[in-house]
GUFIRO-620592 format. One record per residue (C-alpha): x, y, z; residue in three letters. Coordinates in steps of 0.5 Angstrom, whole numbers, padded with zeros to 4 digits, always signed. Layout:
N
XYZALA...
***
This chain:
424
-0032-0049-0004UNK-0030-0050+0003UNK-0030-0045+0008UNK-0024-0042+0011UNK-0023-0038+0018UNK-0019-0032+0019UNK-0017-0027+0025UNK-0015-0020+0023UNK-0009-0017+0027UNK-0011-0009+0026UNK-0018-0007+0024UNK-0018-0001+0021UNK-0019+0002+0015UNK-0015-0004+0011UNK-0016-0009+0014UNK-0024-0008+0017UNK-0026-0004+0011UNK-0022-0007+0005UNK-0020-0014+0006UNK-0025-0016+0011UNK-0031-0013+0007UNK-0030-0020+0004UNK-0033-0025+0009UNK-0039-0020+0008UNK-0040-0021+0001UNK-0038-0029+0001UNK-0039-0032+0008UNK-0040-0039+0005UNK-0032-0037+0004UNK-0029-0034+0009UNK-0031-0032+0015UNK-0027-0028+0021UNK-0028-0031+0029UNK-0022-0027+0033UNK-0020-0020+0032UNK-0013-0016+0035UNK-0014-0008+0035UNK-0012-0003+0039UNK-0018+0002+0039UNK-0025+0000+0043UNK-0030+0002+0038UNK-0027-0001+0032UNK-0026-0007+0035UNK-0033-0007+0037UNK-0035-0006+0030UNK-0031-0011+0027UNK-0034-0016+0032UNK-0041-0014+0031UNK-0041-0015+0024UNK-0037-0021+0024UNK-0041-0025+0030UNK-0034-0024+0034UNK-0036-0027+0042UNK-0032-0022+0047UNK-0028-0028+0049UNK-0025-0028+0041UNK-0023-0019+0042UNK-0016-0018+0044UNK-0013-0011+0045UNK-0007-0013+0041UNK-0004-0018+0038UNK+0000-0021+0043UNK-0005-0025+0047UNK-0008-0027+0041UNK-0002-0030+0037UNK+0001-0033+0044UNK-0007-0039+0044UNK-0006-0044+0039UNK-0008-0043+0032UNK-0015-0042+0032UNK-0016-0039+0024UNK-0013-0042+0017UNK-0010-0035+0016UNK-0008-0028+0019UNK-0010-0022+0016UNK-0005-0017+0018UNK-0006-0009+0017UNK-0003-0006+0023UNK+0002+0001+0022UNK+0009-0001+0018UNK+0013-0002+0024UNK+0008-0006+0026UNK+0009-0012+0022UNK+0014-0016+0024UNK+0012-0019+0030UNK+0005-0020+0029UNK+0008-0024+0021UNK+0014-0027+0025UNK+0009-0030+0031UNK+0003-0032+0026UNK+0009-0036+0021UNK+0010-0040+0027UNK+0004-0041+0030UNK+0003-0044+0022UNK-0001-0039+0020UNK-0004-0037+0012UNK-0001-0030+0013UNK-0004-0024+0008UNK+0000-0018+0010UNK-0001-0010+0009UNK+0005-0007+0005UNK+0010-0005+0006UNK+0013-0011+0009UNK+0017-0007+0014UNK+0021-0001+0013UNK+0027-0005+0015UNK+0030-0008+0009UNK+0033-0015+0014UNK+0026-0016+0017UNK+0023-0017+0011UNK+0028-0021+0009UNK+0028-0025+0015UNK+0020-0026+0014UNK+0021-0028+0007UNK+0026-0034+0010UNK+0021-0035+0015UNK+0016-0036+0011UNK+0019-0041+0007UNK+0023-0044+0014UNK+0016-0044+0016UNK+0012-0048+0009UNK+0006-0042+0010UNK+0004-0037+0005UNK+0007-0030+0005UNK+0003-0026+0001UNK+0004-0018+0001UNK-0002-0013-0001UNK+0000-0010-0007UNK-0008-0010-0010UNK-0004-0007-0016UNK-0004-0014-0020UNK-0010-0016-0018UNK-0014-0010-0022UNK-0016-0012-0029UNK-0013-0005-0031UNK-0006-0008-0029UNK-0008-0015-0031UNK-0010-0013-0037UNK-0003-0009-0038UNK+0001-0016-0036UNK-0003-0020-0042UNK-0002-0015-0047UNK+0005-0014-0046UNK+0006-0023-0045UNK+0002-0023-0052UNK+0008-0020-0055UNK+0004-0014-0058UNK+0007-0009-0056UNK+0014-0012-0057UNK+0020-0012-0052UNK+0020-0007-0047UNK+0024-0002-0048UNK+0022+0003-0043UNK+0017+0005-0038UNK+0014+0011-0035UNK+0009+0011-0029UNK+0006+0017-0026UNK+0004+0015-0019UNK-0001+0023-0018UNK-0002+0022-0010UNK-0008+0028-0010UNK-0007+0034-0007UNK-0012+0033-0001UNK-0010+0026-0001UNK-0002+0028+0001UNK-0004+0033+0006UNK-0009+0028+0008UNK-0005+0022+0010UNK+0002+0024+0009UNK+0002+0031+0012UNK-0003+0030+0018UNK-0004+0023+0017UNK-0001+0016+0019UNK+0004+0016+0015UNK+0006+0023+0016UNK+0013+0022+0019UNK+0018+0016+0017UNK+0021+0015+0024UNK+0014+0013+0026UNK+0012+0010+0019UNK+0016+0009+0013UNK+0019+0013+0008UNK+0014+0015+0003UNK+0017+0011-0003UNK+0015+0005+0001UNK+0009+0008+0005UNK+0005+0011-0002UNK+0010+0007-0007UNK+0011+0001-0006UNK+0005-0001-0010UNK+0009+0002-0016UNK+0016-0001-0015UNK+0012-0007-0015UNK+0008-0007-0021UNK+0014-0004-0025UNK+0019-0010-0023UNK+0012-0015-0025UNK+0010-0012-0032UNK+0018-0011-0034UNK+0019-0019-0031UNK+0027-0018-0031UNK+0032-0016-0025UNK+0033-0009-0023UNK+0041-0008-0024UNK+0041+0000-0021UNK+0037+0005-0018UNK+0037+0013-0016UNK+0032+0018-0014UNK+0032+0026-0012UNK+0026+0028-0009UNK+0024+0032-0002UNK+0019+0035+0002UNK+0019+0041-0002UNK+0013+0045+0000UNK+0010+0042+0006UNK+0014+0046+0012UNK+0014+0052+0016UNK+0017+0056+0013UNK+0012+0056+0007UNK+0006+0057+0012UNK+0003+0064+0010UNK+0003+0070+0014UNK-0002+0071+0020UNK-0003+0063+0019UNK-0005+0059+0026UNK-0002+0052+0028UNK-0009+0050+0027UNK-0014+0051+0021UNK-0021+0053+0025UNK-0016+0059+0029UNK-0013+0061+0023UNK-0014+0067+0020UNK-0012+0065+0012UNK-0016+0059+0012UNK-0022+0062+0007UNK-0016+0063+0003UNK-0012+0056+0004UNK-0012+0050-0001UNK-0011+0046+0004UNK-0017+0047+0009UNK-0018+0042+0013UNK-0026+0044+0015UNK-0027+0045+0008UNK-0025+0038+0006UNK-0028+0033+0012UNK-0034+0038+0012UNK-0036+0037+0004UNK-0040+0032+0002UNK-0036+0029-0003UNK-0030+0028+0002UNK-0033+0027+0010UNK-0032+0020+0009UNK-0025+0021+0011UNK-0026+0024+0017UNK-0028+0018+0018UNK-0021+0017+0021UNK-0021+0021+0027UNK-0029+0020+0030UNK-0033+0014+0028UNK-0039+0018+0027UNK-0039+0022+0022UNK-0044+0028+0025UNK-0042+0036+0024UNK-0041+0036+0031UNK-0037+0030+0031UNK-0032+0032+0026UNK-0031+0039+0029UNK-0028+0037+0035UNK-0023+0032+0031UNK-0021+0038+0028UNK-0020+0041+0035UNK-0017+0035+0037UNK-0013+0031+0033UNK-0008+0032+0028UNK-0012+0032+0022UNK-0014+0040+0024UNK-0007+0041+0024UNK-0004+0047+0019UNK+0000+0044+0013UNK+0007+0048+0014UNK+0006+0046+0022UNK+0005+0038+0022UNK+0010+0034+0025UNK+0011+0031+0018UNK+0019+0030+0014UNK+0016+0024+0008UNK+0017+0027+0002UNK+0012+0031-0003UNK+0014+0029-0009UNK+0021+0024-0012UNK+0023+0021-0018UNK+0026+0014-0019UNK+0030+0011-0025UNK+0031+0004-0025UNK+0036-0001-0030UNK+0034-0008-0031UNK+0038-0013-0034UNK+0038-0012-0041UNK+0038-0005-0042UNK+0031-0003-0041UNK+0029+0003-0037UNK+0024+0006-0033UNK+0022+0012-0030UNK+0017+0013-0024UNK+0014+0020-0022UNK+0011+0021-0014UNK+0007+0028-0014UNK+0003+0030-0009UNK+0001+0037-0013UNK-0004+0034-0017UNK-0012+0035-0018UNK-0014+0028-0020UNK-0011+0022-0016UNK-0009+0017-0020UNK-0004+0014-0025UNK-0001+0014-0031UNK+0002+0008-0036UNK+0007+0009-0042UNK+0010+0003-0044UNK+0014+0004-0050UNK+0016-0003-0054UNK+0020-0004-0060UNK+0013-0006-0063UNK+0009-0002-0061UNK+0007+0003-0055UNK+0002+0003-0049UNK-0001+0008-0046UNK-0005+0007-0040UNK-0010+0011-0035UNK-0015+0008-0030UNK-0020+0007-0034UNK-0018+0004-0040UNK-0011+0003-0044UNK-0009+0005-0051UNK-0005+0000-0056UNK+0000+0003-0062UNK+0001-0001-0066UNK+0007+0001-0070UNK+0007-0003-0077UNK-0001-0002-0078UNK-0002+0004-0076UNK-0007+0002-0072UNK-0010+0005-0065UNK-0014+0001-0061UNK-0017+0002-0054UNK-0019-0003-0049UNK-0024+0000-0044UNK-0023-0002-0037UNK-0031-0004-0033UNK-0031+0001-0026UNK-0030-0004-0020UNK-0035-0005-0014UNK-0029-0006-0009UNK-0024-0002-0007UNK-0017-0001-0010UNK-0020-0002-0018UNK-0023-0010-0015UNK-0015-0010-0012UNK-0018-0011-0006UNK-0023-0016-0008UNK-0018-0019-0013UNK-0012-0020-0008UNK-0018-0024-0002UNK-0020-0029-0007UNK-0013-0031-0010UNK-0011-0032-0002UNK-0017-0037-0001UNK-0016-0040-0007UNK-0008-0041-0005UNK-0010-0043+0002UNK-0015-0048+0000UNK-0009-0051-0006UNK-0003-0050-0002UNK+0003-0055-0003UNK+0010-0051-0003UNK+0007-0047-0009UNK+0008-0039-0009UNK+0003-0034-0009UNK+0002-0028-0014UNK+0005-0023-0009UNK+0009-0027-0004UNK+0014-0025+0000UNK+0020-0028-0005UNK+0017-0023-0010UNK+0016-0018-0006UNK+0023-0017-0003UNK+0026-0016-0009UNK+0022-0010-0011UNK+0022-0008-0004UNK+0029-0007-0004UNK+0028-0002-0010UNK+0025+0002-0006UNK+0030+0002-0001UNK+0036+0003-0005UNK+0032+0009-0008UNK+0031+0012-0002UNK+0039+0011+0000UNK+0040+0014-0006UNK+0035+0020-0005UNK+0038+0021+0001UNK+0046+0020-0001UNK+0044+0025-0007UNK+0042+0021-0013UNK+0048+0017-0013UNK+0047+0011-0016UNK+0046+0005-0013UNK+0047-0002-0015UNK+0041-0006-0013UNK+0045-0013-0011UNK+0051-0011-0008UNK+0046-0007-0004UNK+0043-0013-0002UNK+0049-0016-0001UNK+0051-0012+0005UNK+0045-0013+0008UNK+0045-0017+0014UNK+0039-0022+0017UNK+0034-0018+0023UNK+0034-0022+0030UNK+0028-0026+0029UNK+0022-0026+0034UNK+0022-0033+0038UNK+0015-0037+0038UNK+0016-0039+0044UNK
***
C-alpha cells in the first residue's frame, strides 16, 4: 500500500486532533509534509508531531496553496467561511480535497465547488463522518436488506447536550451565524445528511420552526455578571464555566482557549476568552433548539429535533417501515419485525477514534479512493453533499420566513453560481 502525502489548511481540533491522528497511527499510509494554521503553537505542535521543516509552516493558506502542489491531498479544517477559497485554489493546484463540513454557509459557493470539483477531474469529499460509523453503517445495511421493509418515516434526535451548546454554540466558535454558520449546518448538517442517505430519494419540500429561546439577556438572572468568575449566581448556575473546564471529566475542552491545561492556565482563559463569558450575555443569536420536516419523493417523511437542553449528547433513530421498525441509539440498534414478532438487538463495538471511528472511518475511505481514482465518486462527495446541504438552507429559510413551507428544487433554481476564486 503506497503512501500518500497531505498538507493540512487548519490545524485545529479537527483536522489536527481528528483526522491528522491517522498519519500517527499509520505513517506507512499518510504522512503530513506542510501545515497552514494561523496560531503559532498549534501549528508548532502539529509540526513537531508530524516531523514538518519550518520552511513547510505557513501562517495561513494563501502562501501555501499559491507554491506548486507539494501533497496528493489537502486536508482542509479551517472555520465555515473559511472554505471556499482554500477549496477552490487547492481543486486548481489539483489537489485530492477532504473538507471540514459544512461546505460553506453560501448555498452558490457550495454549488461552485461541487462544479469545480468535477471541472477540475479531483475528489471533493466533505466530512460528514456519520456514514463512516459502523452505527450508521449498520442502519444503512439493514434498511438495503429490505428488513424492515420500505421506508415509510424517520424520526432523528440530534441531543446537543447542555454543556456542549453552552460550549460551542453560545460561547464557542460557532456561537454567531454572521461569523460561522447557522446551527442546522454548523451542528446539523451531519443529520441532513445521514437522513438524505438512509431514505436514498430525493427531498421534494421542507419546513422548520425553531429559535434561540433561552440563551439571551433577557433570561440572565438577577445580580448575575458579564463574566462567571464575577458573578454573584454562579454556585447556583447550571451553565458555570469554572465548574465545567475546572472538573476532571470536561478540562479537555478547555483545551480550546490555553494549550496547557493547568489550573492556573485554565483561570486566566476564563478571565480572558470568550469561554468565561455568561450564557445570557455572549455574542451568540444560533438557535438553541429547531425542528425540521422533510417530504421525499414518494411520499415518505421525516422528522428531525436539534435541542441543546439535554443531559446526554447523543442521537436517536426511529425508522418506521411497512415491515418492520428500527429504533437506534449510540450503542446498538433494535429490529421489529412486524410478521414474527420477533425483536433483535445488534449491539454496536465502542470505538477508539472520534465520532464513533467516523473520523478514522471517513481518513481511510479518502486514501484508498485517491490511491483508485479514475472519475469515481466518493461516499460523501460534494455531488452528494450539495443536495443535503441544500435541505439544510431551505430549512433555515423556512425557519426564518416562519415555517413556510419550501419546495427544495425551485429553491435551488433560483440559486445563481458564486464568483469563482482564480488559480492564477
Amino acid at each position: 500500500m503506497n503512501q500518500l502525502t497531505a498538507v493540512l489548511i487548519g490545524a485545529g481540533s479537527r483536522g489536527a486532533g481528528g483526522y491528522a491522528r491517522y498519519a500517527l497511527d499509520y505513517p506507512h499510509e499518510l504522512t503530513f509534509v506542510a501545515v497552514a494554521e494561523a496560531d503559532p503553537i498549534r501549528r508548532a505542535r502539529f509540526a513537531e508531531k508530524h516531523d514538518i521543516p519550518p520552511s513547510d509552516c505557513y501562517e495561513s493558506w494563501e502562501p501555501l496553496l499559491q507554491e506548486p502542489r507539494l501533497a496528493d491531498i489537502a486536508i482542509i479544517c479551517t472555520q465555515d467561511q473559511m472554505h471556499y477559497g482554500p477549496a477552490m485554489l487547492a481543486l486548481h493546484q489539483k489537489y485530492h480535497v477532504m473538507l471540514e463540513k459544512p461546505m460553506s454557509p453560501s448555498p452558490e459557493e457550495c454549488l461552485d465547488m461541487e462544479r469545480t470539483a468535477r471541472e477540475q477531474d479531483r475528489l471533493l469529499t466533505i466530512c460528514h463522518v456519520l456514514r463512516y460509523t459502523p452505527f450508521w453503517s449498520m442502519i444503512k445495511k439493514v434498511i438495503q436488506e429490505g428488513r424492515i421493509g420500505e421506508i415509510v418515516s424517520i424520526q432523528l434526535n440530534e441531543n446537543v447536550g447542555y454543556w456542549h451548546i453552552a460550549h460551542s454554540f453560545v460561547r464557542g466558535n460557532w456561537n454567531n451565524s454572521n461569523t460561522s454558520s447557522p446551527m442546522i449546518l454548523s451542528k446539523s448538517c451531519h443529520d441532513m445528511d445521514v437522513l438524505s442517505w438512509l431514505m436514498d430519494r430525493p427531498c421534494l419540500r421542507v419546513s422548520s420552526f425553531g429559535s434561540l429561546k433561552y440563551f439571551h439577556e433577557g433570561n440572565a438572572p438577577e445580580g448575575s455578571g458579564d463574566r462567571c468568575l464575577e458573578c454573584a449566581v454562579e454556585p447556583t448556575c447550571a451553565y458555570s464555566a469554572p465548574r465545567f473546564y475546572l472538573s476532571d471529566q470536561y478540562k479537555g475542552w478547555a483545551g480550546h482557549f490555553t494549550p496547557e491545561l493547568t489550573r492556573s492556565n485554565i483561570i486566566k482563559g476564563l478571565q480572558e476568552t470568550d469561554y468565561g463569558r455568561c450564557v445570557f450575555r455572549s455574542d451568540n443569536n444560533v438557535v438553541d433548539h429547531q425542528v425540521v420536516n422533510m417530504e421525499f419523493e414518494g411520499g415518505a417523511t421525516a422528522m428531525f429535533s436539534m435541542c441543546g437542553f439535554t443531559y446526554e449528547q447523543e442521537r436517536r433513530i426511529q425508522i418506521m417501515g411497512t415491515q418492520g421498525e428500527l429504533r437506534g441509539e449510540e450503542d446498538h440498534i433494535t429490529l421489529y419485525d412486524f410478521l414474527t414478532q420477533q425483536k433483535t438487538t445488534i449491539e454496536i463495538p465502542s470505538q477508539s477514534s472520534g465520532h464513533g471511528g467516523g473520523d478514522s472511518g471517513i481518513v481511510r475511505d479518502f486514501l484508498n479512493q485517491v490511491r483508485g481514482y479514475n472519475g469515481q465518486e466518493s461516499l460523501t462527495s460534494a455531488s452528494a453533499s450539495v443536495r443535503s446541504h441544500m435541505i439544510a438552507f431551505a430549512a433555515e429559510t423556512s425557519r426564518l420566513n416562519g415555517g413556510q413551507a419550501i419546495v427544495l428544487n425551485d429553491y435551488m433554481n433560483k440559486l445563481t453560481p458564486a464568483e469563482s476564486v482564480s488559480s492564477d
